[in-house]
C-alpha positions as a Markdown table, in Angstrom:
| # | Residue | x | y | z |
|---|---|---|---|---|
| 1 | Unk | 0.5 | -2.3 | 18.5 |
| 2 | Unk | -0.5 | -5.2 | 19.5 |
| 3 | Unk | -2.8 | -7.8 | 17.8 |
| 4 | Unk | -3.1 | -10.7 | 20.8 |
| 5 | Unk | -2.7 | -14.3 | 20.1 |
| 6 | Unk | -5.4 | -13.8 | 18.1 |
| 7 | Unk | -3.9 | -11.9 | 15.3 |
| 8 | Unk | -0.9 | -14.1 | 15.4 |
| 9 | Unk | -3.4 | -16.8 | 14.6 |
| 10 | Unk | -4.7 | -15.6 | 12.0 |
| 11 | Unk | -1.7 | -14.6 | 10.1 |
| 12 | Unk | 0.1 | -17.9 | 11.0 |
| 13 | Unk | 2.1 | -19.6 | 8.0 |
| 14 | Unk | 0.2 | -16.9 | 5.6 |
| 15 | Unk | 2.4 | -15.3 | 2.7 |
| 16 | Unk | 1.7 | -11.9 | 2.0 |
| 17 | Unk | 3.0 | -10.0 | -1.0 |
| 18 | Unk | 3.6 | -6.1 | -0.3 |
| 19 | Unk | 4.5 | -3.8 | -3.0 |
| 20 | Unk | 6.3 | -0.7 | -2.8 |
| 21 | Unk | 8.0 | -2.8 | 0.3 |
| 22 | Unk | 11.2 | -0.7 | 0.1 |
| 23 | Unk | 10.1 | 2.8 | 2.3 |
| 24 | Unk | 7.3 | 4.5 | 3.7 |
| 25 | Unk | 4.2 | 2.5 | 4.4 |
| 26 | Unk | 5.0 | -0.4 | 2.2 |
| 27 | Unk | 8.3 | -0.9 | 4.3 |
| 28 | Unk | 5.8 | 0.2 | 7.4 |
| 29 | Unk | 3.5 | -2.7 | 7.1 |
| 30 | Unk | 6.1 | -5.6 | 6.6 |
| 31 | Unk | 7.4 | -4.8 | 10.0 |
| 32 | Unk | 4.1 | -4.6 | 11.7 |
| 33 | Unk | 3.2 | -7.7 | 9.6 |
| 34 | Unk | 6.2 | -9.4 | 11.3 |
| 35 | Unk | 5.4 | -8.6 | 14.6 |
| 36 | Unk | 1.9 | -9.3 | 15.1 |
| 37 | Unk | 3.0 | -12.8 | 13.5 |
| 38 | Unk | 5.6 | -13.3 | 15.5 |
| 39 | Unk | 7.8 | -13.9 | 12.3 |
| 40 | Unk | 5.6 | -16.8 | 11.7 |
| 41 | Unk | 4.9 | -15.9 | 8.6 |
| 42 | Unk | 6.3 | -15.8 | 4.8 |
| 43 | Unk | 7.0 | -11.9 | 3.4 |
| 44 | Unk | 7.0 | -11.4 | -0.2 |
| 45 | Unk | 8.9 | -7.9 | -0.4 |
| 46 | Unk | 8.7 | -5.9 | -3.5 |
| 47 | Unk | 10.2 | -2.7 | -4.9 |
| 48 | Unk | 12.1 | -0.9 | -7.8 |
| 49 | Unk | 14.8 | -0.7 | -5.3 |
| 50 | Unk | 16.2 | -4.1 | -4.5 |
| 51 | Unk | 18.8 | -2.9 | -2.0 |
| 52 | Unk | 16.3 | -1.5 | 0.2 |
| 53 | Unk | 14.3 | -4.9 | 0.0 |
| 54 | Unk | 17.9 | -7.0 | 0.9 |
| 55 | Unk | 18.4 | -4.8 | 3.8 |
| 56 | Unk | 14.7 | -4.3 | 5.2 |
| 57 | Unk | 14.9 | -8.4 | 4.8 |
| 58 | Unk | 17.8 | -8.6 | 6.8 |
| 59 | Unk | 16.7 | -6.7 | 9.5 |
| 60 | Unk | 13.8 | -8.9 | 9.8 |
| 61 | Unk | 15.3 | -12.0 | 10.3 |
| 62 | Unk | 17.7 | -10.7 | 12.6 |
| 63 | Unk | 14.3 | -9.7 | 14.6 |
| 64 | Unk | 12.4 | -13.0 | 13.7 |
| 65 | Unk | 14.5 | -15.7 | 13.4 |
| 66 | Unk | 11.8 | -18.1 | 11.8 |
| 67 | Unk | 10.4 | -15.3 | 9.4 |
| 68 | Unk | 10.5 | -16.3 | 5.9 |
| 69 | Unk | 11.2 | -13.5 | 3.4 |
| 70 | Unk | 11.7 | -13.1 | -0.2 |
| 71 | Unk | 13.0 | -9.2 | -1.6 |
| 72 | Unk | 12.1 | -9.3 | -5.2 |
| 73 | Unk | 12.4 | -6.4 | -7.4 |
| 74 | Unk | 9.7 | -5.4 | -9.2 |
| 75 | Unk | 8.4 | -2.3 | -11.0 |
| 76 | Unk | 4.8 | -2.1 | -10.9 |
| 77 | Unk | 4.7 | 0.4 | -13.9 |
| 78 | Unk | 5.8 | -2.1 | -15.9 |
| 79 | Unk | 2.6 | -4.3 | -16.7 |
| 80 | Unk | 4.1 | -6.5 | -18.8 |
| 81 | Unk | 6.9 | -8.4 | -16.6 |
| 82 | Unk | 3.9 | -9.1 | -13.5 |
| 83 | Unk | 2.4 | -12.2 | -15.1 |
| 84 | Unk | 5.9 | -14.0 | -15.6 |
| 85 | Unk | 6.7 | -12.5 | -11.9 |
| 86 | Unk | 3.5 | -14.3 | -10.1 |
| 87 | Unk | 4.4 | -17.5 | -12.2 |
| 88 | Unk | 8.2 | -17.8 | -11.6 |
| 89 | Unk | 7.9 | -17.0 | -7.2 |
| 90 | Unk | 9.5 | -19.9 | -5.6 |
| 91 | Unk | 7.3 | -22.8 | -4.9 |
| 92 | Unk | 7.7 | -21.6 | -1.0 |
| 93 | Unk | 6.5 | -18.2 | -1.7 |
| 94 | Unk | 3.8 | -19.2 | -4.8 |
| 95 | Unk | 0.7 | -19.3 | -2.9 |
| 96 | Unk | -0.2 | -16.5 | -1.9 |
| 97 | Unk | -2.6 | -15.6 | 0.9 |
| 98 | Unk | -3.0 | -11.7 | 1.2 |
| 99 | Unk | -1.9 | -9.2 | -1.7 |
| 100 | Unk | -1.2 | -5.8 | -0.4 |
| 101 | Unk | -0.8 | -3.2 | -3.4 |
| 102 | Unk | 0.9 | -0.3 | -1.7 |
| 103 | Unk | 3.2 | 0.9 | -4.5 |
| 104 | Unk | 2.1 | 4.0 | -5.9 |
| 105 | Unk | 3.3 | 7.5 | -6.4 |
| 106 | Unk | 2.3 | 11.3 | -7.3 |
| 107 | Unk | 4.3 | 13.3 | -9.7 |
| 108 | Unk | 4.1 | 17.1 | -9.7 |
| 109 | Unk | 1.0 | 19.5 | -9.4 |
| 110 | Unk | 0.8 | 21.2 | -12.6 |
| 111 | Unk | -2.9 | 22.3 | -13.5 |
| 112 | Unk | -4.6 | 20.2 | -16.4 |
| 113 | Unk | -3.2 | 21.3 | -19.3 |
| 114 | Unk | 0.1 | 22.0 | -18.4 |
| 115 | Unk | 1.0 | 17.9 | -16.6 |
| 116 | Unk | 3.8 | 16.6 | -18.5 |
| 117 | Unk | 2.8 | 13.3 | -20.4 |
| 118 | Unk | 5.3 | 11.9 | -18.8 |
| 119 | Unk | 4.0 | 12.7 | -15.4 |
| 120 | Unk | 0.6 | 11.1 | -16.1 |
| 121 | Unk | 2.0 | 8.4 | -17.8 |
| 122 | Unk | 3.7 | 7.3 | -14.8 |
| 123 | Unk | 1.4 | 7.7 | -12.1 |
| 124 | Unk | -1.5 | 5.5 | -14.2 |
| 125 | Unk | 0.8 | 2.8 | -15.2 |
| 126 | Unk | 1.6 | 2.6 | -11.4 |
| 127 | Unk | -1.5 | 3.4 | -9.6 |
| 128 | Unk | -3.6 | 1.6 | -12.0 |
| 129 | Unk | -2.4 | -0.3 | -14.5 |
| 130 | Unk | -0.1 | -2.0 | -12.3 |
| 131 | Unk | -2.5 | -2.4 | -9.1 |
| 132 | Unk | -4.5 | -4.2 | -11.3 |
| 133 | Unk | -2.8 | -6.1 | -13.3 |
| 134 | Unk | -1.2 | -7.6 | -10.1 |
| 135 | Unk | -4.5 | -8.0 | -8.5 |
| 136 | Unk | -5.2 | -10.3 | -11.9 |
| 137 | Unk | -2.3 | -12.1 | -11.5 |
| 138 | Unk | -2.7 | -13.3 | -8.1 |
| 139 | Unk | -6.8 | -13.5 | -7.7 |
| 140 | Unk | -6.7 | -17.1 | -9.2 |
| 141 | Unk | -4.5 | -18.3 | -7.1 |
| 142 | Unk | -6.7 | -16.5 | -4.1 |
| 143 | Unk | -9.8 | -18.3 | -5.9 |
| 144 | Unk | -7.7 | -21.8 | -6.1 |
| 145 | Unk | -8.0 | -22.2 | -2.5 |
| 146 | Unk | -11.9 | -19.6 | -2.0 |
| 147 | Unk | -9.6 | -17.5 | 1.1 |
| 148 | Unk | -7.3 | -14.5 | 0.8 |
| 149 | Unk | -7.4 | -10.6 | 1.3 |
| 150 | Unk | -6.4 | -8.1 | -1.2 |
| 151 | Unk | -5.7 | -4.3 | 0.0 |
| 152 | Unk | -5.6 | -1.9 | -1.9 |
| 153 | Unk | -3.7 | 1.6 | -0.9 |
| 154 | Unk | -6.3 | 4.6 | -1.9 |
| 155 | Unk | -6.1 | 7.7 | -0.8 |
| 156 | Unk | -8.0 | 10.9 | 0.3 |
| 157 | Unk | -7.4 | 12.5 | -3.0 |
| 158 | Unk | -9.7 | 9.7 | -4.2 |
| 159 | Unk | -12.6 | 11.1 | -2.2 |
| 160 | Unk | -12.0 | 14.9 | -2.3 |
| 161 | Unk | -10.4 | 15.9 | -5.5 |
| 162 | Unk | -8.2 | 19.1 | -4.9 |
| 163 | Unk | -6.7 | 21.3 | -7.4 |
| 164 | Unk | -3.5 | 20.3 | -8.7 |
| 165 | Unk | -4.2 | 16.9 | -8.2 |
| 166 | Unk | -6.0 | 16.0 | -11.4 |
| 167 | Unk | -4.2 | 12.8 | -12.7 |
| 168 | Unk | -3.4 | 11.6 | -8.9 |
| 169 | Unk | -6.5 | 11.8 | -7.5 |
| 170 | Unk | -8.0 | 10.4 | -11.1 |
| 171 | Unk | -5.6 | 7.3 | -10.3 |
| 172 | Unk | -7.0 | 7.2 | -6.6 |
| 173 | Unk | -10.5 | 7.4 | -8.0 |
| 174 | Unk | -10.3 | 4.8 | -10.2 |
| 175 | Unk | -8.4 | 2.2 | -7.0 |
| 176 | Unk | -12.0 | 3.0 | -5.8 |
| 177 | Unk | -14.0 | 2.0 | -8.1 |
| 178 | Unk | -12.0 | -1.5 | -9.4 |
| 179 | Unk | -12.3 | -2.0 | -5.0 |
| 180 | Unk | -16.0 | -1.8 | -5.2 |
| 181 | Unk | -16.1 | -3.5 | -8.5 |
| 182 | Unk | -13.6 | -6.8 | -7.1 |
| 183 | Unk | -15.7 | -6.9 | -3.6 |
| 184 | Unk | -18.8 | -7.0 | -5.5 |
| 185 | Unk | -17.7 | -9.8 | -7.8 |
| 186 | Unk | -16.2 | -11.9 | -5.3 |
| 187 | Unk | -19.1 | -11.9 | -3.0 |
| 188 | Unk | -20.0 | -15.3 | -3.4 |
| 189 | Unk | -16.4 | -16.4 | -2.2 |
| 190 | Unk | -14.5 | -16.2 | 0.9 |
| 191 | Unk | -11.6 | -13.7 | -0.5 |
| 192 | Unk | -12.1 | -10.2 | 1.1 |
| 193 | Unk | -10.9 | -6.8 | -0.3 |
| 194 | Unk | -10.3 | -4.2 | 2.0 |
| 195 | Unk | -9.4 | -0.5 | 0.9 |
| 196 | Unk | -7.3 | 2.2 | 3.2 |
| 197 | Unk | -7.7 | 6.0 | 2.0 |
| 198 | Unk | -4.4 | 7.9 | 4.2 |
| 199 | Unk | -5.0 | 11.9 | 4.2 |
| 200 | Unk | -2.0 | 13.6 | 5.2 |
| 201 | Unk | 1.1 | 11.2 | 6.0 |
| 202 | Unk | 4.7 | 12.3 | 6.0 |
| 203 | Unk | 7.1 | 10.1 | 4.0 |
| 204 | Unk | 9.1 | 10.3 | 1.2 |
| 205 | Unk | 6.0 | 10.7 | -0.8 |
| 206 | Unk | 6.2 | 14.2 | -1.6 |
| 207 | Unk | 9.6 | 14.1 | -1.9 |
| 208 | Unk | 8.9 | 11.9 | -5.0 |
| 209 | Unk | 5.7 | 14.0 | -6.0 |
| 210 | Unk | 8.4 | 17.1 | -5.8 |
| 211 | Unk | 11.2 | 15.6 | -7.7 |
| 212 | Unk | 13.1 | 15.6 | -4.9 |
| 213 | Unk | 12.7 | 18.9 | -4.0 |
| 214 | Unk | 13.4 | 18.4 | -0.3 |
| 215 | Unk | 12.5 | 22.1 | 0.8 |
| 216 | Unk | 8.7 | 21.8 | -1.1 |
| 217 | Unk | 8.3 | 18.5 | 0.4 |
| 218 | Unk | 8.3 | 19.8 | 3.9 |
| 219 | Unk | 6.4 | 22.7 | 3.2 |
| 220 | Unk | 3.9 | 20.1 | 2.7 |
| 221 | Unk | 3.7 | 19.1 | 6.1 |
| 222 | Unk | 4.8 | 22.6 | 7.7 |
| 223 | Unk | 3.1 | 23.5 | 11.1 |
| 224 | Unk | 1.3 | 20.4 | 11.1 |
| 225 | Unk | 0.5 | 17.0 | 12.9 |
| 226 | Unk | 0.7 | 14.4 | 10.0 |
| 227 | Unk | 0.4 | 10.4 | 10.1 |
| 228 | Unk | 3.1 | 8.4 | 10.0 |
| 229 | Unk | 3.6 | 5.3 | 8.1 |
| 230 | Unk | 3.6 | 3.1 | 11.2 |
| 231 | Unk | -0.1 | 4.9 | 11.9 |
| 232 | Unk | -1.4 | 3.4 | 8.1 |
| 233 | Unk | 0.5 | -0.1 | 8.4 |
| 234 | Unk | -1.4 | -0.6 | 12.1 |
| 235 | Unk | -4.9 | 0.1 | 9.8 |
| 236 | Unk | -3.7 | -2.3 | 7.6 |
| 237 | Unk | -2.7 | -5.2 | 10.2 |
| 238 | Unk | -5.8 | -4.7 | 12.3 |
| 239 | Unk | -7.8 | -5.2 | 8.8 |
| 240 | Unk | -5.9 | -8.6 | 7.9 |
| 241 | Unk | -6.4 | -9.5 | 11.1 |
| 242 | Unk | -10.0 | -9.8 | 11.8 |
| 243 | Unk | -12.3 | -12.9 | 12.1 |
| 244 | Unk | -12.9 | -14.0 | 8.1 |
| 245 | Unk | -16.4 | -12.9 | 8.2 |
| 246 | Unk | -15.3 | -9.5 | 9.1 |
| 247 | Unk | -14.5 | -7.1 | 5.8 |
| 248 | Unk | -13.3 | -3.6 | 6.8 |
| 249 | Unk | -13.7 | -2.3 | 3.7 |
| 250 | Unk | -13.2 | 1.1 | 3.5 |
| 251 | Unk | -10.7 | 3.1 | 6.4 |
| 252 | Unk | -10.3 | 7.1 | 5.6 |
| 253 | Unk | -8.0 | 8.1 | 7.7 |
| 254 | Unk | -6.8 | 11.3 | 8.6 |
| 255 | Unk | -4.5 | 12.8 | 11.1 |
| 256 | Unk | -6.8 | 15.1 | 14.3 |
| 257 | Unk | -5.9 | 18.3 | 12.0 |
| 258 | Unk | -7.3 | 17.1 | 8.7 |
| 259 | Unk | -10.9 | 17.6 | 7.7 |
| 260 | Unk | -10.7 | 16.8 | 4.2 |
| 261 | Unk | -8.0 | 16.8 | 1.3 |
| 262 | Unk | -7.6 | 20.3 | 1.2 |
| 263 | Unk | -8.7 | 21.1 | 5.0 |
| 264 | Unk | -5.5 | 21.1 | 6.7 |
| 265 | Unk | -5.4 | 23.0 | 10.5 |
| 266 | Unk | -1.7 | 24.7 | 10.4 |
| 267 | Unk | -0.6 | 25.4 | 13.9 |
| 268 | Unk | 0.9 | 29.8 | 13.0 |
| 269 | Unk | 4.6 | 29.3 | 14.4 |
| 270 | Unk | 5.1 | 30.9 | 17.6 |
| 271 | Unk | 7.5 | 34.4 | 17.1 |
């Protein structure tokens, strides 16, 4: 997609920090990111899986020969190493213009009161715990300088609740409401937050939510049209990219045969 010379502008010299940078949207974005910059811009990549980030890096400044990119690892879930990981980024990479928290993941769909603590352990210390604790990490230096977006990945699920669901879509919920809650506090300052809510998108998301059950994942998305992850990282560019004044602040998207979480039009497979 393109973003004109406009959207090149305005991501000029900016460095962006994208979790879950290693697949899927996350991994979706940074090359959009790249492009509408023209690699003039400074990637902060980060993941659990740091090969992914060396070779996604890689490819990008093979592509963009003046892109600046850092692959980091970093694992979300665990709260307690993000502060030290903010405060020890190379000074080149420190100051931070636009936080995009991608990372995030569904485990299972047991019914409440048979989800492994496990299971909900892990997708609130990921969804939540860590999406915020970043975002607390990095607002002071957005505040430092009064400029800076932070995105926040939501989802459907945090709309529309849907059986199965209960500890996902809690987590999605709850990126909601610390969204409204950060907008509303930052008001009086020039640092926008910006929410994207994907319905159905086929990546290796419910390949994760399955346990790598390959065959249940693509039942999923079985006589269907889904989203892609390019279709959620263009969302996510054309957001970063408007005139400063201009907060998108919520984007639901859905795919043309989605109505709702659970409203899914299934094309019958022709005998």
């Amino acid at each position: 997609m393109s973003y004109g010379a406009k959207g090149a502008e305005r991501l000029a010299n900016k460095t962006i920090l994208i979790t879950g940078a290693s697949a899927g949207i996350g991994l979706a974005t940074a090359k959009e990111i790249a492009d509408a910059a023209n690699g003039n811009v400074k990637l902060v990549l980060t993941a659990r899986r740091k090969e992914k980030l060396d070779q996604l890096a890689e490819e990008l400044k093979k592509s963009f020969p003046n892109i600046k990119v850092l692959a980091a690892s970093l694992d979300v879930s665990k709260v307690e190493t993000i502060p030290g990981f903010v405060k020890d980024l190379p000074k080149e990479f420190a100051d931070i213009d636009v936080l995009i928290n991608n990372a995030g993941l569904a485990l299972g769909r047991d019914p409440i009161g048979e989800i492994l603590q496990e299971d909900i352990n892990g997708m609130f210390q990921t969804n939540v715990l860590g999406l915020i604790n970043l975002t607390q990490a990095v607002l002071p230096i957005l505040k430092a300088k009064n400029s800076g977006d932070i995105v926040n990945l939501g989802s459907i699920a945090g709309r529309d609740p849907y059986p199965g669901g209960g500890i996902y879509c809690a987590t999605k919920a709850a990126v909601k409401s610390f969204s409204h809650v950060l907008r509303k506090e930052l008001i009086n300052t020039k640092i926008r937050v910006l929410e994207v809510d994907p319905g159905n998108v086929e990546t290796d998301f419910s390949i994760t939510r399955f346990k790598n059950d390959v065959e249940k994942a693509k039942a999923v998305y079985a006589n269907t049209e889904p989203l892609v992850a390019e279709d959620i990282a263009e969302i996510i560019v054309f957001g970063i990219t408007r005139k400063q004044n201009t907060v998108i602040a919520e984007t639901l998207v859905f795919s043309t045969n989605q109505a709702s979480a659970s409203h899914l039009y299934r094309n019958e497979e022709k005998k």
